[in-house]
C-alpha positions as CSV (number, residue, x, y, z in Angstrom):
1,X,103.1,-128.5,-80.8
2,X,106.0,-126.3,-80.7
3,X,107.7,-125.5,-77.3
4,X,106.1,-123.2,-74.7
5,X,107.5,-119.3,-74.6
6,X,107.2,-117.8,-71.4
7,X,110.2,-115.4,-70.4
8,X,113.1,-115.9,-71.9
9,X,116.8,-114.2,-71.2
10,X,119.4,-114.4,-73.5
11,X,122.1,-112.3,-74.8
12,X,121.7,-110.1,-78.1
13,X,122.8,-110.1,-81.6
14,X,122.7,-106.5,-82.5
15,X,122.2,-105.5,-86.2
16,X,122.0,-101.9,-86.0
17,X,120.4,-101.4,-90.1
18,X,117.6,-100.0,-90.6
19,X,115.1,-100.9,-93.8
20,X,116.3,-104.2,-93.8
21,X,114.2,-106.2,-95.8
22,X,112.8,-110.0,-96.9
23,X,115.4,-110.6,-99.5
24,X,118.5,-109.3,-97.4
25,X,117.0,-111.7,-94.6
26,X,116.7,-114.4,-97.6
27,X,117.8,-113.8,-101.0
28,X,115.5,-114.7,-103.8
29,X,117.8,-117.6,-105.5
30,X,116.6,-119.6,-102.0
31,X,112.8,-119.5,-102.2
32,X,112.2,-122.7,-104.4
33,X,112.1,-125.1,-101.7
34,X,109.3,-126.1,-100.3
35,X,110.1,-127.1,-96.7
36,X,111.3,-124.8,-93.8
37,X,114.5,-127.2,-93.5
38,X,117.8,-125.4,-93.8
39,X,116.8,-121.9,-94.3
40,X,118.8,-120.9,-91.0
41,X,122.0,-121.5,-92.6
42,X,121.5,-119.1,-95.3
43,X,120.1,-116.3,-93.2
44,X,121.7,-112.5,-94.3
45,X,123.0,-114.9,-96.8
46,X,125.0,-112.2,-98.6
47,X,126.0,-110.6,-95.7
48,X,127.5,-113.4,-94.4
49,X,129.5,-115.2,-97.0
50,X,131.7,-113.4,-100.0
51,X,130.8,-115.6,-103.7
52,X,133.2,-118.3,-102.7
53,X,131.0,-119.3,-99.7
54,X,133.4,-117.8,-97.3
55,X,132.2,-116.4,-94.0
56,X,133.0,-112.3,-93.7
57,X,134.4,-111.6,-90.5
58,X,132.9,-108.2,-90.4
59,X,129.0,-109.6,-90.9
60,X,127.8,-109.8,-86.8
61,X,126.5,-113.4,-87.2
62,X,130.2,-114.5,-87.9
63,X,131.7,-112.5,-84.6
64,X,131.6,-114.6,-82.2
65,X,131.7,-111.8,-79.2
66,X,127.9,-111.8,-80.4
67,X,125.5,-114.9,-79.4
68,X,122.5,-115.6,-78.4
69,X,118.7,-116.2,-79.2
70,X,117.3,-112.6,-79.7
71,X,118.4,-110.3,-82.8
72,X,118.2,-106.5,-81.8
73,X,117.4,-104.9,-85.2
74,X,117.2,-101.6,-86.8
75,X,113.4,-99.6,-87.3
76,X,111.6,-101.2,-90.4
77,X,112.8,-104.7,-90.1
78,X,111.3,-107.2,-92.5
79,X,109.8,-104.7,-95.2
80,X,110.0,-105.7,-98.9
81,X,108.2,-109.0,-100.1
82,X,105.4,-110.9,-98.3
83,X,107.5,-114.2,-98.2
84,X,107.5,-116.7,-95.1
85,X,111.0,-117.7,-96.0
86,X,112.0,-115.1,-94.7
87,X,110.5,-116.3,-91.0
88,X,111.8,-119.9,-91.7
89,X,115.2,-118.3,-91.8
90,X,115.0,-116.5,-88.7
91,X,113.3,-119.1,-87.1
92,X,115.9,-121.5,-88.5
93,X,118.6,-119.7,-87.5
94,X,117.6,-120.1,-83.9
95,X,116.1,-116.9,-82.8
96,X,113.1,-116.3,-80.6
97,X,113.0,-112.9,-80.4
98,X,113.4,-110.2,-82.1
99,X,113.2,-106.6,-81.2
100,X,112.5,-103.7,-83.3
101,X,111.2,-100.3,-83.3
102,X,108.9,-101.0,-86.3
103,X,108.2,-104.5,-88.2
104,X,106.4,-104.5,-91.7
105,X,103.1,-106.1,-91.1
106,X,103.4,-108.9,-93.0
107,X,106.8,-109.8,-91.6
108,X,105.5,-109.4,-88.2
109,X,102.8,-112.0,-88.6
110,X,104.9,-114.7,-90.4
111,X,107.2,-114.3,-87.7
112,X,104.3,-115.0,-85.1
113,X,103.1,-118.2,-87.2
114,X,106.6,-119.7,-87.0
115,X,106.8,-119.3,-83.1
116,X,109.4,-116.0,-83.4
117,X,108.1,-113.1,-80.9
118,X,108.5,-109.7,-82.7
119,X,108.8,-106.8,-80.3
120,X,108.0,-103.7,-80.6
121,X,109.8,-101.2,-78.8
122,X,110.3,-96.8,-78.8
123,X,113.3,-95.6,-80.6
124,X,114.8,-94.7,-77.6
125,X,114.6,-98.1,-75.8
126,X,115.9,-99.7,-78.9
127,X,118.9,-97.1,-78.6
128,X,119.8,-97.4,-75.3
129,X,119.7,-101.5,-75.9
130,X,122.2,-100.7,-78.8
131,X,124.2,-98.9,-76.8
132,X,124.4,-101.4,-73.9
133,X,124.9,-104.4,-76.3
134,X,128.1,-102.3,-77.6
135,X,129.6,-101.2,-73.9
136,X,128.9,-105.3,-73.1
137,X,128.3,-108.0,-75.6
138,X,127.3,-110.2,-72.9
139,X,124.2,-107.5,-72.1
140,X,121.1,-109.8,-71.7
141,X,117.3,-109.0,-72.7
142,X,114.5,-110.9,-70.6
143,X,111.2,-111.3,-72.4
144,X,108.2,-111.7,-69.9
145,X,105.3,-112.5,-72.4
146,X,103.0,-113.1,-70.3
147,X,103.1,-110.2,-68.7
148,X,104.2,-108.4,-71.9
149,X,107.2,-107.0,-70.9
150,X,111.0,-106.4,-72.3
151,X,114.0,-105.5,-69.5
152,X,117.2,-103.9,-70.4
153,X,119.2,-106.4,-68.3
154,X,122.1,-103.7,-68.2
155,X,120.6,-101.2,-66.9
156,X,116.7,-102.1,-65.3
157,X,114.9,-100.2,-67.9
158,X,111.6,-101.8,-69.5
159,X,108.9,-101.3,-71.8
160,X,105.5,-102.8,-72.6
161,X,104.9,-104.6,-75.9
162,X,101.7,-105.4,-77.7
163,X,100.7,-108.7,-79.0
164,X,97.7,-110.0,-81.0
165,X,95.7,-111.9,-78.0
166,X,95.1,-115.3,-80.0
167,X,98.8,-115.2,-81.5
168,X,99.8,-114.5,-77.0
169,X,97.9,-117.3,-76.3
170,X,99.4,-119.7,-79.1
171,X,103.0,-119.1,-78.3
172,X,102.3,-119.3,-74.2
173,X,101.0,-122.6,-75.0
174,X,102.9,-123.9,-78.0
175,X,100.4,-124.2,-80.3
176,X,100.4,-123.8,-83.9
177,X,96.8,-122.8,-85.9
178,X,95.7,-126.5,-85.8
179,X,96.8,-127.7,-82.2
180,X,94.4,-124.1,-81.0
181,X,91.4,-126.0,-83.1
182,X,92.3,-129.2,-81.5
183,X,92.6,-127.5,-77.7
184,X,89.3,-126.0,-78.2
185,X,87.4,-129.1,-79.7
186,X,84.9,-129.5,-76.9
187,X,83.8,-126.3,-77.3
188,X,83.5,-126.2,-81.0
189,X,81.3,-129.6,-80.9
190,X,79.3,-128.5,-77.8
191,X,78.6,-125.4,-79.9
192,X,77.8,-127.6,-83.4
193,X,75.6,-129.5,-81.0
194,X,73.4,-126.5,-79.9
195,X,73.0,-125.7,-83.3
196,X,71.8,-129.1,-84.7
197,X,68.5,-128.6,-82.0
């Protein structure tokens, strides 16, 4: 069991690039471990830190006018390689949510398996939340999942997103893939019964 996402509001970490892809979120020298365990540290890994392991103050994750639990990204976010490191790192880092005008597909879906909400929004939406984030770091985001729903806490405005039903219904509740099994055992041995007539 994971925790429950309902609505959150938080502020915005704005990374305005577009294209970017698995092994900018997580370089390739990181992907022998095994276990999700400190991938969050080495998120945008060479974006953040110069070779001697020194954080650049330029890289948005090191300014700290920027915090908070949902990355605003660029169209095309999480293209390149199939690999779920890249969601452990995200994930790991803290976020939520992110918001996008366009996630690959396979991205997307590691990102729903490791409790991080991808949202899809219009170009436009995405650039007016850019813009508001830059007038005021402290701009906030509320997510209403249940009611599918993104607001532009700055200035009202909100759009739909879509979500795959089963993956809604897993993060509203906190399951993972096994815990959903588990919450629907009743059913599944009522149904194995009627079959065994």
């Amino acid at each position: 069991m994971t925790d429950k996402f309902k609505t959150l509001t938080s502020t915005c970490i704005p990374l305005p690039m577009e294209n970017v892809d698995t092994d900018q979120i997580i370089p390739a020298r990181f992907l022998k471990a095994t276990t999700r365990e400190g991938f969050g540290d080495n998120l945008f890994r060479d974006w953040r830190y110069d070779k001697e392991g020194n954080p650049i103050p330029g890289f948005v994750l090191n300014d700290p006018t920027y915090s908070g639990t949902v990355l605003v990204a660029g169209k095309n976010f999480g293209s390149g390689s199939s690999r779920e490191h890249a969601a452990w790192a995200v994930a790991g880092y803290g976020f939520k949510v992110v918001v996008s005008s366009f996630f690959a597909d396979i991205f997307k879906n590691n990102a729903l398996n490791n409790c991080v909400l991808p949202v899809v929004v219009s170009e436009n939406f995405l650039s007016d939340l850019f813009g508001a984030i830059a007038s005021d770091p402290k701009t906030t985001v509320t997510v209403d999942l249940e009611n599918q729903l993104i607001t532009n806490n700055y200035n009202g405005s909100q759009e739909s997103f879509e979500i795959n039903p089963y993956k809604k219904d897993c993060l509203l509740n906190g399951y993972d893939d096994i815990d959903y099994l588990l919450s629907r055992k009743d059913r599944i041995e009522a149904w194995e019964k009627s079959q065994n007539r």
